[in-house]
C-alpha positions in Angstrom: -8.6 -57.0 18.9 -12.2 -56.5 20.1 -13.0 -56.8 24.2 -9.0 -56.9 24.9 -7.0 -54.6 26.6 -3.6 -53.6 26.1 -1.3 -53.8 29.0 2.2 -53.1 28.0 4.4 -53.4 25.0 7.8 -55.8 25.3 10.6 -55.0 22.4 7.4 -53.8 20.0 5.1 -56.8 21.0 1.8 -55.4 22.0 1.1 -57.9 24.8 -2.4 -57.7 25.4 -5.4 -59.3 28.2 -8.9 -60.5 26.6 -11.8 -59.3 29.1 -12.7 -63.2 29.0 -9.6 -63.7 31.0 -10.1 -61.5 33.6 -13.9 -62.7 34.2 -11.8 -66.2 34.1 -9.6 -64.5 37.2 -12.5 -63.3 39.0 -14.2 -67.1 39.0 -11.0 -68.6 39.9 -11.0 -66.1 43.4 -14.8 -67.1 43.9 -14.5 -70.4 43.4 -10.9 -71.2 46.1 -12.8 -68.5 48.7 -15.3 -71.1 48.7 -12.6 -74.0 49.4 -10.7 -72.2 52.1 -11.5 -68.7 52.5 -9.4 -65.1 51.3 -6.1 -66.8 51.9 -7.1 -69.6 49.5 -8.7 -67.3 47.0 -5.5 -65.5 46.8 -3.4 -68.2 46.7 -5.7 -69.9 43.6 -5.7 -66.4 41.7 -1.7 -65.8 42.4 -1.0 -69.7 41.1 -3.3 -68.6 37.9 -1.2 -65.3 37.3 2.1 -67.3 37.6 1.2 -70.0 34.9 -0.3 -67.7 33.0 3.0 -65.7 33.3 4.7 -69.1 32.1 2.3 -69.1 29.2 3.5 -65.6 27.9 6.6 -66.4 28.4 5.6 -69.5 25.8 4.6 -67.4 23.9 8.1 -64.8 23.8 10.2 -67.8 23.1 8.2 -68.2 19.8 8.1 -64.9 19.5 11.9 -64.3 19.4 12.6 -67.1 17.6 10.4 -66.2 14.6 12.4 -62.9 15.0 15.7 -64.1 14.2 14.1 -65.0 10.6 12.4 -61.7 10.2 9.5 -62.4 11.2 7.6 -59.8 13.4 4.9 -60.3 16.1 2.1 -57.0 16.5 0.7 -58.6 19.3 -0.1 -61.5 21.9 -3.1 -62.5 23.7 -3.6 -64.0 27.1 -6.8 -65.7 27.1 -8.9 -68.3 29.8 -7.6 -71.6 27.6 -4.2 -69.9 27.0 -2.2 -67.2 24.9 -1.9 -66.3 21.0 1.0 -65.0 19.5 -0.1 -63.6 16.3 3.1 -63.7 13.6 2.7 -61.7 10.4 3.7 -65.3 8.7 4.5 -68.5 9.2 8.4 -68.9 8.1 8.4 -71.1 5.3 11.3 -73.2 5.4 11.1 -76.2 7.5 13.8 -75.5 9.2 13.6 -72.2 10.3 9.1 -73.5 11.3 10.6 -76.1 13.5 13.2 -74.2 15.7 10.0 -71.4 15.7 7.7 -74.4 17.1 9.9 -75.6 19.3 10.6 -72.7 20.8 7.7 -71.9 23.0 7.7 -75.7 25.1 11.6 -75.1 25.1 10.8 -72.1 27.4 8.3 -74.4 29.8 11.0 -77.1 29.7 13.6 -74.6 31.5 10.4 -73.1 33.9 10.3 -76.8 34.9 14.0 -77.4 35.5 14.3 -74.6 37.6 11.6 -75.2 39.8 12.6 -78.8 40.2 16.0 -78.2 40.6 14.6 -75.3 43.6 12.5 -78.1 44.9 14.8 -80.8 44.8 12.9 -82.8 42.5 10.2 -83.7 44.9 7.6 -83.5 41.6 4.8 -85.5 40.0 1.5 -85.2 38.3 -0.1 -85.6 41.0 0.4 -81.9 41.7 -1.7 -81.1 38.9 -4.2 -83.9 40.0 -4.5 -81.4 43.3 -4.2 -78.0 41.4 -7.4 -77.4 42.9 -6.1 -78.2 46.7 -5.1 -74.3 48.6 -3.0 -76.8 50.4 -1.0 -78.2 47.9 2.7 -76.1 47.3 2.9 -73.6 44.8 6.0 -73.9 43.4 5.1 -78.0 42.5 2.0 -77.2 41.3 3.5 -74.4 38.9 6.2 -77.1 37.8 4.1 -80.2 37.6 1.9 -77.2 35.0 4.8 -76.6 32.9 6.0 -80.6 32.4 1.8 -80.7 31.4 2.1 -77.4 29.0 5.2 -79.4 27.1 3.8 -82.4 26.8 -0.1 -81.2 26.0 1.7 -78.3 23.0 3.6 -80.7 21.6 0.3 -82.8 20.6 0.6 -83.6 17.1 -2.1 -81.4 15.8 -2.7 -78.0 15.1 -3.3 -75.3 16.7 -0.7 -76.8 19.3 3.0 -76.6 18.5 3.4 -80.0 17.7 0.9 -80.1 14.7 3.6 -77.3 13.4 6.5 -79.7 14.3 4.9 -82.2 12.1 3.5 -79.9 9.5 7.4 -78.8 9.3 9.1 -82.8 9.7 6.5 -83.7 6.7 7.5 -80.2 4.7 11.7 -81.9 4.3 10.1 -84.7 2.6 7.4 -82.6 0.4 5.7 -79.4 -0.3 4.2 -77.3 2.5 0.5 -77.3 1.4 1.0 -81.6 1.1 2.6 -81.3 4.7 0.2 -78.9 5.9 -2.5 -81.5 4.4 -1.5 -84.3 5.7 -1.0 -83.3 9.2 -4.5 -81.6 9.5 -6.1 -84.8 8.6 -3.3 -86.3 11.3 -4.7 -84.0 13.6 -8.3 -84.3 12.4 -8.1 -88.2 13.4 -6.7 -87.1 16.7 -9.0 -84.8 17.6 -12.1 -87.9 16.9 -10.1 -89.8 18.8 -10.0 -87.3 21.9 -13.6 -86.9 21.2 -14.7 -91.0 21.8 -12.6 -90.5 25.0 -14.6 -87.6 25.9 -17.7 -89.6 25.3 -16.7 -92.5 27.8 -14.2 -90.0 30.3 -13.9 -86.2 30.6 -16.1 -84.2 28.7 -13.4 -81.7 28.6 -11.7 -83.7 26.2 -14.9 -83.3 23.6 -14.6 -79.4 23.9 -10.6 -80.1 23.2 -11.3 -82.4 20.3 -13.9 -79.6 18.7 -11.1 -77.0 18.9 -8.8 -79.2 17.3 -10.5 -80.0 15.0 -11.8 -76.5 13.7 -8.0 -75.3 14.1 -6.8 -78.4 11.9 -9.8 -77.8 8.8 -8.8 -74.0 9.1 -5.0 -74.3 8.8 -5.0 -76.9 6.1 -7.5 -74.3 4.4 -5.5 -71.1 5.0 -3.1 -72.9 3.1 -4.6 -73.9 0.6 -6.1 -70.3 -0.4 -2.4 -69.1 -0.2 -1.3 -72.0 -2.3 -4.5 -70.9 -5.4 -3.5 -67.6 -4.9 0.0 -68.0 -6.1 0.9 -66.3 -9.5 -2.9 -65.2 -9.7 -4.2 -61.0 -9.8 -6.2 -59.5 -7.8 -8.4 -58.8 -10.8 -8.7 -62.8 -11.5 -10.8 -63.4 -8.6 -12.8 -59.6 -7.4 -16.3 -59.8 -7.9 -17.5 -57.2 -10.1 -21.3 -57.7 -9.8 -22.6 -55.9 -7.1 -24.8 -53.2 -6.2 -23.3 -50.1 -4.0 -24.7 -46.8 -1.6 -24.3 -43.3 -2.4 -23.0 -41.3 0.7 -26.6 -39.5 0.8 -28.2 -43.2 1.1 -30.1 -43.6 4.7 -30.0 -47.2 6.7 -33.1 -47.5 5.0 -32.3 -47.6 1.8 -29.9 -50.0 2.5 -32.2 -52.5 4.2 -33.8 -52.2 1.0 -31.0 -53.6 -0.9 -30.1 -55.9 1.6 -33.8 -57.6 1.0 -33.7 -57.8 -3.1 -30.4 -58.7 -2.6 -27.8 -61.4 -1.9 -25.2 -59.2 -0.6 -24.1 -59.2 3.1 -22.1 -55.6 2.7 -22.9 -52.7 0.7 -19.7 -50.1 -0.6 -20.2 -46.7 -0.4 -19.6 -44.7 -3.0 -18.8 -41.1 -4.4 -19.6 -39.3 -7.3 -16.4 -40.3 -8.7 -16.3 -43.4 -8.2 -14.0 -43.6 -4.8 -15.2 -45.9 -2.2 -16.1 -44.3 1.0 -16.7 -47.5 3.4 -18.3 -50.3 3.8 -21.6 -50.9 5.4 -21.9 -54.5 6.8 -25.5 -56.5 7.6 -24.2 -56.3 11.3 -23.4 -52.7 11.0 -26.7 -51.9 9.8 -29.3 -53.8 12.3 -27.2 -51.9 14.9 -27.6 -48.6 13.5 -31.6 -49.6 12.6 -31.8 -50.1 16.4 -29.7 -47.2 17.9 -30.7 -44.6 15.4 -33.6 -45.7 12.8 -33.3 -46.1 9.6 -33.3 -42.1 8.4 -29.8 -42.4 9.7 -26.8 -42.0 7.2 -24.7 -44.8 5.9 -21.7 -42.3 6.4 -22.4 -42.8 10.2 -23.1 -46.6 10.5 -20.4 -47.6 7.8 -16.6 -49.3 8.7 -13.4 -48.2 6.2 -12.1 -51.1 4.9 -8.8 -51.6 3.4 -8.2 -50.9 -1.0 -5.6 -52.6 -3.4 -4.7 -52.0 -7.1 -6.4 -54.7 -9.1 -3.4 -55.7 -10.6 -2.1 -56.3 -7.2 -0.7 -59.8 -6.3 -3.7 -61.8 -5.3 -1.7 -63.7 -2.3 -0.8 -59.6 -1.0 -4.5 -59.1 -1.0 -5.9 -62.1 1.1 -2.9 -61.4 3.7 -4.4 -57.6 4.1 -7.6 -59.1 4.6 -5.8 -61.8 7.6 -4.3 -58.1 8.7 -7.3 -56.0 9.1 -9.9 -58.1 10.1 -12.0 -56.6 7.8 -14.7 -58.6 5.8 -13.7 -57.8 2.5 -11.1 -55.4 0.5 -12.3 -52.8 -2.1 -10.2 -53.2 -5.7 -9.5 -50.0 -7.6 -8.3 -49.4 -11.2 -5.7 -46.7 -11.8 -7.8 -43.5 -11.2 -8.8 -45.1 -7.7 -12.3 -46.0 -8.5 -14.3 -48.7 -7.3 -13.4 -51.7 -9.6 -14.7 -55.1 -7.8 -14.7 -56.4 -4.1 -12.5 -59.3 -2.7 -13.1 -60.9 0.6 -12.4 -64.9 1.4 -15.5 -66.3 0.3 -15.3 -65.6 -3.4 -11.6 -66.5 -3.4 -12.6 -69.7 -1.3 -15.1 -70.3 -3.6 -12.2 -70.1 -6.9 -10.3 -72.3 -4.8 -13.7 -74.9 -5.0 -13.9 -74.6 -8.7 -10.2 -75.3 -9.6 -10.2 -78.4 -7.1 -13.0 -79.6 -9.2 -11.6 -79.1 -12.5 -8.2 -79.3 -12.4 -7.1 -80.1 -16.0 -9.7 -77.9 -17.6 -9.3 -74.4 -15.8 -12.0 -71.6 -16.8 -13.0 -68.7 -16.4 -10.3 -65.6 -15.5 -8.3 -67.4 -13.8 -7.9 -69.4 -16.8 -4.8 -67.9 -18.2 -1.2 -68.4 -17.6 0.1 -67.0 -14.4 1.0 -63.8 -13.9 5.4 -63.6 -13.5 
């Protein structure tokens, strides 16, 4: 992941630190050393480290719980607003979602015990109230954080754990994509909701309510590409209009094409056929600015991942969540260059069979595949 640094691996987890955080660390020092001196500054950063430590921990309960179904976990995140555990899939059972999404406030729910129980109970909210206080004990404040990171993940909307506690409550009753549906648009009303408090309260809450928001539209459309790109080929939804770069192109000619053209990424191919890369707009204004555009494509160009067009379709758009990359290349037998997939064209296949839903066309059009 871009701007994040790798600190350590736990049982093949890579767990890793986004440079955001650390800037986050560095205001939290300034901004108790301007409450209370170094021994405040210290004591603000160590209370951030410790509930961020509680947060990765979070984030291992889910982690090892998704395990037990075979589900494996390349990496987590620690960012300012919290950390992301990123699962190769979401279990699909109900069941098996649930204990998964339950798993990570479970963990905060035995943090807080423990500290109460070491504190003799003497907790409330208004620890959190004085979070910002040097003054204030530690130990509460972490506790009185935990009790909070329970109740706020358990929110019934996505990307919290509670919108995946619904989404997995709805899925016993009916299909995933219907629960997944129906608990975005839960989440969706929530999130407006949070944003009229905003309004009239804490602006916090409209930054909150955006987030949700966005995380509820996407999930409810992740699942529906997955749920179009059941029984399909990759060959029923590649695009196979498009215009390519020879490996002795120049940045400049691309530019070119870029102009007479509506493409945003330009294959490069060989002689044979074989695709070399993939030169992105992005890609190219850098190398127009670092090295003009006489520069080679070979230089300024990204390798992106390939699949056999007669590939599953769902296989492909999971490669594409994998890599990161903006598109995939499709080949034919001999390895050649045979069309380009990325999530636009499939979102826009998605569009067109929502729209017609009795009277399917084009490729896509035919039974699906076994």
């Amino acid at each position: 992941m871009p701007w994040s640094l790798t600190v350590g691996y736990v049982y093949g987890t890579a767990v890793r630190i986004h440079v955001t955080f650390l800037l986050f660390l560095i205001w939290i020092w300034a901004a108790y050393y301007q409450q209370g001196g170094v021994g405040a500054a210290w004591n603000g950063v160590a209370f951030v480290a410790l509930l961020f430590l509680c947060v990765l921990l979070h984030e291992f309960g889910h982690i090892f719980a998704a395990r037990r179904y075979g589900v494996k976990t390349p990496e987590v995140t620690l960012w300012p607003f919290g950390g992301i555990a990123r699962l190769e899939r979401i279990p699909e059972k109900p069941s098996e979602e649930l204990v998964v999404a339950l798993a990570g406030p479970a963990v905060n729910v035995v943090i807080a015990l423990v500290l109460l129980v070491l504190l003799g109970g003497d907790v409330g909210m208004e620890h959190i109230e004085k979070i910002e206080n040097p003054q204030s004990s530690l130990m509460a404040k972490l506790a009185a954080a935990n009790i909070f990171l329970v109740v706020f993940n358990l929110i019934p909307a996505f990307p919290m754990d509670g919108g995946r506690v619904l989404r997995a409550l709805l899925a016993m009753k009916m299909g995933h994509a219907q629960a997944t549906q129906a608990a975005a648009s839960i989440g969706q009303a929530l999130a407006v909701g949070l944003g009229l408090l905003g309004i009239f309260g804490n602006p916090m809450l409209i930054i909150i309510a955006v987030f949700v928001f966005l995380a509820a539209s996407g999930e409810a459309g992740q699942v529906q590409m997955k749920q179009v790109a059941q029984g399909l080929l990759v060959q029923d939804a590649m695009i196979t209009q498009f215009e390519t770069l020879g490996p002795q192109s120049s940045v400049g000619d691309a530019a070119e094409a870029l102009i007479r053209t509506t493409q945003k990424e330009f294959p490069i191919v060989d002689g044979a056929g074989h695709l070399r890369g993939v030169l992105t707009r992005d890609a190219m204004i850098r190398a127009l600015q670092a090295k003009g555009p006489a520069s080679s494509v070979l230089e300024a160009m990204g390798e992106v991942p390939t699949v056999p067009m007669r590939a599953p379709l769902d296989r492909a758009l999971k490669l594409i969540t994998q890599s990161g990359a903006p598109l995939v290349g499709v080949v034919d037998g001999e390895g050649r260059l045979a069309g380009l997939l990325s999530p636009e064209n499939v979102g826009e296949m998605m569009m067109l069979r929502a729209a017609q839903p009795e009277g399917r066309f084009g490729p896509w059009a035919r039974k699906p595949t076994a």
